[in-house]
N, CA, C and O atoms as a GROMACS GRO file, in nm:
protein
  416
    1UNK      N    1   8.452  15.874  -2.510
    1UNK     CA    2   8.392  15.832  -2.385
    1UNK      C    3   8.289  15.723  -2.411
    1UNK      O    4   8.254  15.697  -2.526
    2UNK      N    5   8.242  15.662  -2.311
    2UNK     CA    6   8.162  15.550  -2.329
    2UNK      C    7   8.025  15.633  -2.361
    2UNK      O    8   8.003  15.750  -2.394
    3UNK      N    9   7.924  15.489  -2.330
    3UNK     CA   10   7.780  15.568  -2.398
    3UNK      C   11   7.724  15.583  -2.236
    3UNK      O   12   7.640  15.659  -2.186
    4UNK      N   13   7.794  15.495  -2.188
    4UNK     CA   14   7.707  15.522  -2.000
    4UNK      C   15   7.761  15.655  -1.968
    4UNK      O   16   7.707  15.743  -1.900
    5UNK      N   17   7.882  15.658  -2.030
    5UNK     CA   18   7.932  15.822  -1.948
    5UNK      C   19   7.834  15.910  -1.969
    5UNK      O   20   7.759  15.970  -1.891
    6UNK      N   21   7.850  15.909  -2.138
    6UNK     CA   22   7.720  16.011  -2.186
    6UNK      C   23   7.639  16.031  -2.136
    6UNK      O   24   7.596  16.142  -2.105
    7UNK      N   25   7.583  15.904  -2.111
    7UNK     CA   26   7.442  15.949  -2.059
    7UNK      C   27   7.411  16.035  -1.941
    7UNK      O   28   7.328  16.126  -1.933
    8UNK      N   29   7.510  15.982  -1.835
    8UNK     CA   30   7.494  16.077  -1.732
    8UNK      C   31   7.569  16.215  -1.740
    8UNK      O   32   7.563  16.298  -1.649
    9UNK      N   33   7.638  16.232  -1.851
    9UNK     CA   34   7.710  16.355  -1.865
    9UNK      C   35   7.543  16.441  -1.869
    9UNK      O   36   7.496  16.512  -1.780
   10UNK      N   37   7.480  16.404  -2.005
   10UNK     CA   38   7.370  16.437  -2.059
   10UNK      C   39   7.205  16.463  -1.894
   10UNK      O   40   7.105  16.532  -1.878
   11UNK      N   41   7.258  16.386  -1.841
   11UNK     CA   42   7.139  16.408  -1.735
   11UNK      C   43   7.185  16.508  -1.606
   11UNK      O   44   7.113  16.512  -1.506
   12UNK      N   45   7.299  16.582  -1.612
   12UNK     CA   46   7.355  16.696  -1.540
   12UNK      C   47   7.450  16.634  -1.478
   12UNK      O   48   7.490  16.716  -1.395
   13UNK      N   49   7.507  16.546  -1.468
   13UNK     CA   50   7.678  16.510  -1.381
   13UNK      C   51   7.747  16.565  -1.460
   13UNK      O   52   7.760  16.581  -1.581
   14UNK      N   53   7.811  16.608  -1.319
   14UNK     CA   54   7.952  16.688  -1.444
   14UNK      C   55   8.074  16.596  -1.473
   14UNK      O   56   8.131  16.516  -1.399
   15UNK      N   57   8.097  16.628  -1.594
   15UNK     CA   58   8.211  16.553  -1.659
   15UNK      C   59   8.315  16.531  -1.588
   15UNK      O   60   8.356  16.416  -1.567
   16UNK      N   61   8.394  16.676  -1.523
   16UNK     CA   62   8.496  16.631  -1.384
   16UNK      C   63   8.484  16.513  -1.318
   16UNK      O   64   8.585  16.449  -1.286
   17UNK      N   65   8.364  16.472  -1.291
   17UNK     CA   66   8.325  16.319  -1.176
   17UNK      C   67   8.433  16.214  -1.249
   17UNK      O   68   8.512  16.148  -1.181
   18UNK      N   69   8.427  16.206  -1.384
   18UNK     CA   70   8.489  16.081  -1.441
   18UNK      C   71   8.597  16.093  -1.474
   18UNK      O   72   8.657  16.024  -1.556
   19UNK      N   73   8.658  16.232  -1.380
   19UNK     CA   74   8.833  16.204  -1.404
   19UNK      C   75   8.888  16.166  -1.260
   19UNK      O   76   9.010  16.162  -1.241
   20UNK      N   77   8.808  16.141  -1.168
   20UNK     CA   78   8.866  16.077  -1.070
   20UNK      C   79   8.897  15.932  -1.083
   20UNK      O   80   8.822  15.840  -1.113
   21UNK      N   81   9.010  15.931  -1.058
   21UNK     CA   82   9.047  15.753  -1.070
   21UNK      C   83   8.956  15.631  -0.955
   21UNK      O   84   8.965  15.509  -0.968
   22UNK      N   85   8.877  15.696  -0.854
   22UNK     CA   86   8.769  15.611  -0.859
   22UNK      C   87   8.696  15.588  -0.911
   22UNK      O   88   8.647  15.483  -0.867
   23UNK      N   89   8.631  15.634  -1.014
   23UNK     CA   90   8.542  15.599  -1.114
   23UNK      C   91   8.606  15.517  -1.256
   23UNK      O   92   8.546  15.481  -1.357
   24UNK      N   93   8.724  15.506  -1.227
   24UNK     CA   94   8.810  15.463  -1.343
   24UNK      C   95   8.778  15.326  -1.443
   24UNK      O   96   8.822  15.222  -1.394
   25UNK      N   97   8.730  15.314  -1.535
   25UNK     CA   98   8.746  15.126  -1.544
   25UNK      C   99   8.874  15.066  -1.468
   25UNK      O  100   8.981  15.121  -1.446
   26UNK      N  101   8.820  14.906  -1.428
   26UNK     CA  102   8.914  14.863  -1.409
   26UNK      C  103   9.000  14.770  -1.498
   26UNK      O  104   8.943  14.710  -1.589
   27UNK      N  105   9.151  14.751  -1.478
   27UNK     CA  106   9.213  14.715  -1.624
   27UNK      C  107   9.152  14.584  -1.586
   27UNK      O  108   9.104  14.548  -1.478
   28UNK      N  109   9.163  14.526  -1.692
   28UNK     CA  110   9.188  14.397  -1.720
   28UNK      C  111   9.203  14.294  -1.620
   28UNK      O  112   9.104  14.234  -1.577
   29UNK      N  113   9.272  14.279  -1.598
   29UNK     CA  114   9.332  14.206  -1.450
   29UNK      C  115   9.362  14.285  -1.328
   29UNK      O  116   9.438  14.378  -1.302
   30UNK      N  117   9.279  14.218  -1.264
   30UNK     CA  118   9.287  14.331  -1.101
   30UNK      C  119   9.398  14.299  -1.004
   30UNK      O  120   9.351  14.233  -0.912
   31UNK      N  121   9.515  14.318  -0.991
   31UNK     CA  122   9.605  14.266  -0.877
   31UNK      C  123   9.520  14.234  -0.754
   31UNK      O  124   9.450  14.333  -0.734
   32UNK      N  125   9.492  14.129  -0.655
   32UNK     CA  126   9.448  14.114  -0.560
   32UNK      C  127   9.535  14.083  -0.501
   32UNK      O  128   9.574  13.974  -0.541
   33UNK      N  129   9.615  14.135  -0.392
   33UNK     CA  130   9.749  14.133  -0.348
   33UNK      C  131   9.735  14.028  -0.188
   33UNK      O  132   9.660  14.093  -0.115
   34UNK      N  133   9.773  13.914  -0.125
   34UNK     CA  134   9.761  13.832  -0.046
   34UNK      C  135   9.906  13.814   0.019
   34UNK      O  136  10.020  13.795  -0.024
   35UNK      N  137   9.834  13.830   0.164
   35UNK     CA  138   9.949  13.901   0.297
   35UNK      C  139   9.951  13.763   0.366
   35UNK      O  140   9.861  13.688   0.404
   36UNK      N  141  10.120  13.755   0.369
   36UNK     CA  142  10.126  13.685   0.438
   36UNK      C  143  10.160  13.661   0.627
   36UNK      O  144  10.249  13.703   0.700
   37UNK      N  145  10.026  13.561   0.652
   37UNK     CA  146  10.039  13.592   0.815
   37UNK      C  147  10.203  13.625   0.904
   37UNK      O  148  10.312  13.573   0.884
   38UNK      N  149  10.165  13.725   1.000
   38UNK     CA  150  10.276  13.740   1.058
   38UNK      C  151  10.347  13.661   1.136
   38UNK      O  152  10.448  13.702   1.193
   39UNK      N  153  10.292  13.513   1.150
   39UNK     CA  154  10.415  13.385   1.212
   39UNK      C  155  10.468  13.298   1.078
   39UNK      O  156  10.511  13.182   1.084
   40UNK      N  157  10.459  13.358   0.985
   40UNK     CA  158  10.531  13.318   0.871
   40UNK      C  159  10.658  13.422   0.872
   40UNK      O  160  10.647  13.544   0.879
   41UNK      N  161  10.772  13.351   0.864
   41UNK     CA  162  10.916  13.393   0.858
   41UNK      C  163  10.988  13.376   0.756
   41UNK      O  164  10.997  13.272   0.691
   42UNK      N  165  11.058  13.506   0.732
   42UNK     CA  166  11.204  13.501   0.666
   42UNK      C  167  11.287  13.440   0.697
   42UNK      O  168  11.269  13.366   0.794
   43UNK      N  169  11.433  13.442   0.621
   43UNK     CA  170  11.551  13.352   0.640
   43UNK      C  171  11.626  13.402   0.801
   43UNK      O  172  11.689  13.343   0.889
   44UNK      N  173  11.567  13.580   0.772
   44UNK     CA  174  11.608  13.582   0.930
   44UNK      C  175  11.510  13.584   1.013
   44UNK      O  176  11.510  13.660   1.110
   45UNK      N  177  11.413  13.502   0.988
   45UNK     CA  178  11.364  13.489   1.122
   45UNK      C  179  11.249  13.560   1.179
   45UNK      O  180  11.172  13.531   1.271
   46UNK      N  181  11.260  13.700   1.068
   46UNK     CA  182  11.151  13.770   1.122
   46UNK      C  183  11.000  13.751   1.007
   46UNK      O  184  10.998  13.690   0.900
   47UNK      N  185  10.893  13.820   1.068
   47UNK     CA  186  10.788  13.828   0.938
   47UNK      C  187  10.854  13.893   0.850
   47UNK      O  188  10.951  13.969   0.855
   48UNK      N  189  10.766  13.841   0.741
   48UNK     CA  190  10.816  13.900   0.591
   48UNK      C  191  10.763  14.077   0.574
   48UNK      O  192  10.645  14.105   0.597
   49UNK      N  193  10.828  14.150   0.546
   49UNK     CA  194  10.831  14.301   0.487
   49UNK      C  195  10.711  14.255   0.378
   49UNK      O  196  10.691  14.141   0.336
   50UNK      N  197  10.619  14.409   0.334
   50UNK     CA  198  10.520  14.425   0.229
   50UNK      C  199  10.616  14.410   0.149
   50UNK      O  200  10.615  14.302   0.091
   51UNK      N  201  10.726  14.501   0.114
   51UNK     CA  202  10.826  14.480   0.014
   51UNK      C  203  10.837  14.346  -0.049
   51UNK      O  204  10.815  14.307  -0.164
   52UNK      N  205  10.887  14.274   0.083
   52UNK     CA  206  10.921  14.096   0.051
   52UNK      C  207  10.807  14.032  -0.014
   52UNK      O  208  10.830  13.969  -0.118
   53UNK      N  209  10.694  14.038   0.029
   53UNK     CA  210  10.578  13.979   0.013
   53UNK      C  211  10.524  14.014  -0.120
   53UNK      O  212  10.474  13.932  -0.197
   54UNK      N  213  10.540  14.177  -0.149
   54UNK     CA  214  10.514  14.190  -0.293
   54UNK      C  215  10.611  14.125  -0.403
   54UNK      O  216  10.574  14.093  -0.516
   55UNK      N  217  10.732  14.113  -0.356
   55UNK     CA  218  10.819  14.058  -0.477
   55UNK      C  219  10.864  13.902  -0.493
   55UNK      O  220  10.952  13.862  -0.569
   56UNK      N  221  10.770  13.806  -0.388
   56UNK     CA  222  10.745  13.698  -0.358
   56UNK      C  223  10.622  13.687  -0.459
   56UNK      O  224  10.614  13.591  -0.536
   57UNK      N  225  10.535  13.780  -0.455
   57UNK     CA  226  10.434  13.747  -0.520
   57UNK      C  227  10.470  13.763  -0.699
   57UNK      O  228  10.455  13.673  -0.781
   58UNK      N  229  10.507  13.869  -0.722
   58UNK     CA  230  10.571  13.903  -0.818
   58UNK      C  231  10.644  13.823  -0.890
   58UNK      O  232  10.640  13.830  -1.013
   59UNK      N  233  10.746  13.707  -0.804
   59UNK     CA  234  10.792  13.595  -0.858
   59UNK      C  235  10.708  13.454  -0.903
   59UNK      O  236  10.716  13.384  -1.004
   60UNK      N  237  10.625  13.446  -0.785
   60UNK     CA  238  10.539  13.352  -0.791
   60UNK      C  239  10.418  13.389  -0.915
   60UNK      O  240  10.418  13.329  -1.023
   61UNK      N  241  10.330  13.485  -0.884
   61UNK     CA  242  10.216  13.496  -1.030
   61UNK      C  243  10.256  13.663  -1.076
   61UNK      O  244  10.218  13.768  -1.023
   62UNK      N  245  10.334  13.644  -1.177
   62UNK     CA  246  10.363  13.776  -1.266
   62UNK      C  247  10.204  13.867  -1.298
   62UNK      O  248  10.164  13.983  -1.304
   63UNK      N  249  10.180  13.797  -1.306
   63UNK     CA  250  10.005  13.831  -1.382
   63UNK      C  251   9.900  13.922  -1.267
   63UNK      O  252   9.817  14.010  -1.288
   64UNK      N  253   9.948  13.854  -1.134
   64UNK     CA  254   9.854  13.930  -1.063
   64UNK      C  255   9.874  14.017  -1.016
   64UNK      O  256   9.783  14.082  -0.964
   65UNK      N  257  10.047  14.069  -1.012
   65UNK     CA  258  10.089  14.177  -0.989
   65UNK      C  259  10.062  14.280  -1.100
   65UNK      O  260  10.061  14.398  -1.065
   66UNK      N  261  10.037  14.249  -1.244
   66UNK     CA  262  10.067  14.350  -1.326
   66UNK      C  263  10.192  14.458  -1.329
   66UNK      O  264  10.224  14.544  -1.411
   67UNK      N  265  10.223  14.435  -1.262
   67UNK     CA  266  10.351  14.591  -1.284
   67UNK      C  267  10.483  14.547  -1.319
   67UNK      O  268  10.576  14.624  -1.344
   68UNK      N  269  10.489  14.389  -1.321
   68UNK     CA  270  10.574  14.321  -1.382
   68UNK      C  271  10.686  14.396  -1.515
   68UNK      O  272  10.801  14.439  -1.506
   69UNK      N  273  10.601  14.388  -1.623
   69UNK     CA  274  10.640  14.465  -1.702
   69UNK      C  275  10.631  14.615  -1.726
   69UNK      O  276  10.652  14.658  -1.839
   70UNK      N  277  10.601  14.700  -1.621
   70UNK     CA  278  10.561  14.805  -1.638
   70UNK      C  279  10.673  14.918  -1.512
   70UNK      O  280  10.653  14.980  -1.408
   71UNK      N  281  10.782  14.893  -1.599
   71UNK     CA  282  10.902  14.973  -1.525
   71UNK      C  283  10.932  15.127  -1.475
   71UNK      O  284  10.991  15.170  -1.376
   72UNK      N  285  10.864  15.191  -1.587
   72UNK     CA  286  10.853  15.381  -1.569
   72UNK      C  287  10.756  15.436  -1.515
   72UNK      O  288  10.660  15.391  -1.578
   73UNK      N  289  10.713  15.513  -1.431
   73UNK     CA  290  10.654  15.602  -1.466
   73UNK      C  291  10.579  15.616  -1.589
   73UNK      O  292  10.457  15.613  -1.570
   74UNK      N  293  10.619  15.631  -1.723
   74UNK     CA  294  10.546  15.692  -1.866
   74UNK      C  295  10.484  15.509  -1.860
   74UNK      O  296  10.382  15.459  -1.905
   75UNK      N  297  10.551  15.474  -1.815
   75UNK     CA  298  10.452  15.331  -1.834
   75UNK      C  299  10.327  15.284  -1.796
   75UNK      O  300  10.237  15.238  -1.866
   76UNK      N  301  10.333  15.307  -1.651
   76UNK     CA  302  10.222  15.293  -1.609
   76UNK      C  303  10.098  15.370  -1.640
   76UNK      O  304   9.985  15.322  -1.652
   77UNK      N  305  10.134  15.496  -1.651
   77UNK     CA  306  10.057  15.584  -1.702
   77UNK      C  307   9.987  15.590  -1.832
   77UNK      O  308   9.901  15.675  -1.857
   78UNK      N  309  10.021  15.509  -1.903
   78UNK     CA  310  10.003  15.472  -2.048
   78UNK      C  311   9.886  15.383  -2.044
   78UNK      O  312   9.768  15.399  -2.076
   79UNK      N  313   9.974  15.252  -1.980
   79UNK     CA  314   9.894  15.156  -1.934
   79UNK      C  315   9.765  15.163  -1.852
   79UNK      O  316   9.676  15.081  -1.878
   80UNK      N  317   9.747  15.255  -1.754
   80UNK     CA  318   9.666  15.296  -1.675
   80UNK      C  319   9.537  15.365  -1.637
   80UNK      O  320   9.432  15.318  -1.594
   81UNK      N  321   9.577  15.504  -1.669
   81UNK     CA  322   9.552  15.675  -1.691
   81UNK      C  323   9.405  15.651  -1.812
   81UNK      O  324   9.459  15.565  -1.881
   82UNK      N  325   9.326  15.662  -1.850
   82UNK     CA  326   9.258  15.702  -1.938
   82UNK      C  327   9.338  15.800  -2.041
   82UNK      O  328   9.428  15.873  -2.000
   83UNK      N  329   9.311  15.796  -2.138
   83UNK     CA  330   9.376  15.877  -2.279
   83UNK      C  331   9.354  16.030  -2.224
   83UNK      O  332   9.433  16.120  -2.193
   84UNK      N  333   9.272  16.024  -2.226
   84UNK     CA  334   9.149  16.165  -2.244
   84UNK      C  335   9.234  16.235  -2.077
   84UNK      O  336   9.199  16.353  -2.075
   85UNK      N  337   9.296  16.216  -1.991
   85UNK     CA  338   9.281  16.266  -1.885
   85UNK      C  339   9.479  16.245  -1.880
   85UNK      O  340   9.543  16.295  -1.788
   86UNK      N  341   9.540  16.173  -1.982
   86UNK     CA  342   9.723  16.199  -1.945
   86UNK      C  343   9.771  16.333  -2.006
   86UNK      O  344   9.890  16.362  -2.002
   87UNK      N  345   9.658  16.432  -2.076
   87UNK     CA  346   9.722  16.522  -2.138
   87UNK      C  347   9.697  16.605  -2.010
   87UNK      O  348   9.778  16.697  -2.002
   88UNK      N  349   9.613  16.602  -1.912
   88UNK     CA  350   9.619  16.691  -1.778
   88UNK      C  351   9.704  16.618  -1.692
   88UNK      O  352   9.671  16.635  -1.575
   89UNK      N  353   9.773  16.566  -1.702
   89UNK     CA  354   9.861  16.500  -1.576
   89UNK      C  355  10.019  16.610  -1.523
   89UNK      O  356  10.124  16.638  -1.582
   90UNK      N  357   9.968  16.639  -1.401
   90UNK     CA  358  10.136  16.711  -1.407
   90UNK      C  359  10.249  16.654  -1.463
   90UNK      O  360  10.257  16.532  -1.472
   91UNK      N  361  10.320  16.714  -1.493
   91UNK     CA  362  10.464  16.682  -1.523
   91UNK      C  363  10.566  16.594  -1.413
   91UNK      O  364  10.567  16.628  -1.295
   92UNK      N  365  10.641  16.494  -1.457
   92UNK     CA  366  10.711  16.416  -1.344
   92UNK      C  367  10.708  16.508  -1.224
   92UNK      O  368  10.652  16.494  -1.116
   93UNK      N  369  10.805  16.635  -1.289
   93UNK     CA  370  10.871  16.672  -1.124
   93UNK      C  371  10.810  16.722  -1.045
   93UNK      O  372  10.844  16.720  -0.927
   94UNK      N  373  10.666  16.804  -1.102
   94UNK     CA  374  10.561  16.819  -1.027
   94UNK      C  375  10.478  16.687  -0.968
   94UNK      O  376  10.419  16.705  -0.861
   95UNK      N  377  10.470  16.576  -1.018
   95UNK     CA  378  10.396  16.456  -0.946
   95UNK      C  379  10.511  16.425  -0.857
   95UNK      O  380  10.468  16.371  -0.754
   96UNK      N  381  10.661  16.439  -0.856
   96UNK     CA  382  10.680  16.392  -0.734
   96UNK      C  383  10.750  16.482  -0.574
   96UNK      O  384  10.840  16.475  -0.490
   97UNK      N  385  10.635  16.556  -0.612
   97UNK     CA  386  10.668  16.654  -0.509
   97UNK      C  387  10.512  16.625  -0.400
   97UNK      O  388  10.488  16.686  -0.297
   98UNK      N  389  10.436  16.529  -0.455
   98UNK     CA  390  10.288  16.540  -0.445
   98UNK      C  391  10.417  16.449  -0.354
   98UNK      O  392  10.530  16.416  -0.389
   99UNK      N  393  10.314  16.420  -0.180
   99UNK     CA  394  10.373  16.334  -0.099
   99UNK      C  395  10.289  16.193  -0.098
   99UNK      O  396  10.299  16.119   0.001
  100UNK      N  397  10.206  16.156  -0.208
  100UNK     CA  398  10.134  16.010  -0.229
  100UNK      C  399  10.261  15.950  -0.329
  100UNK      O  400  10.307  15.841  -0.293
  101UNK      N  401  10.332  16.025  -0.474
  101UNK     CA  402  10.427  16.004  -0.462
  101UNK      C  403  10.547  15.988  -0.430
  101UNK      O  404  10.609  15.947  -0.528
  102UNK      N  405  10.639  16.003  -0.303
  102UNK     CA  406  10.725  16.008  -0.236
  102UNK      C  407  10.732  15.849  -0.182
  102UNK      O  408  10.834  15.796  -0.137
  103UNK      N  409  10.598  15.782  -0.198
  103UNK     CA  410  10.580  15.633  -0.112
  103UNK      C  411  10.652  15.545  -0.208
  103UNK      O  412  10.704  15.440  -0.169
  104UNK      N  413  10.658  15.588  -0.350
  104UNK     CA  414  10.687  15.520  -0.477
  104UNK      C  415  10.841  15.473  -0.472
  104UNK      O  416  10.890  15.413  -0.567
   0.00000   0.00000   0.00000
């Protein structure tokens, strides 16, 4: 753990606090994801889908999507997850019964 964790581990926060993924570092590169207005059109005509828009972006800057290269599940999680906190992670078939996974 870091030395800031410590410290506040050490001044009574409980350790649990820093397995929430809001408190998480952030990686490296932050995806900042940019929507495009809804009188901007597809080939048919209509606004573009989040779908479309993410894999527009995805084509256009690989980098700011990050997930580019990051195809599995065990991937992201690798990539992601803190060390210290993937040995508590449910098991696939239990994470995708969770309905935040189901959006995936």
């Amino acid at each position: 753990m870091e030395a800031r964790i410590r410290k506040y581990i050490s001044k009574g926060v409980p350790a649990s606090l820093f397995e929430e993924p809001g408190v998480w570092k952030y990686p490296v590169k932050i995806c900042h994801l940019y929507l495009a207005d809804e009188s901007t059109l597809n080939v048919a005509g209509k606004p573009f889908s989040l779908k479309e828009q993410i894999t527009l972006a995805e084509q256009a800057e690989p980098s700011r999507t990050q997930w580019t290269k990051y195809c599995t599940d065990a991937e992201r999680i690798a990539h992601v997850v803190p060390k210290e906190l993937q040995a508590k992670l449910l098991p696939p078939d239990e994470r995708k019964k969770n309905p935040v996974s189901r959006t995936l």
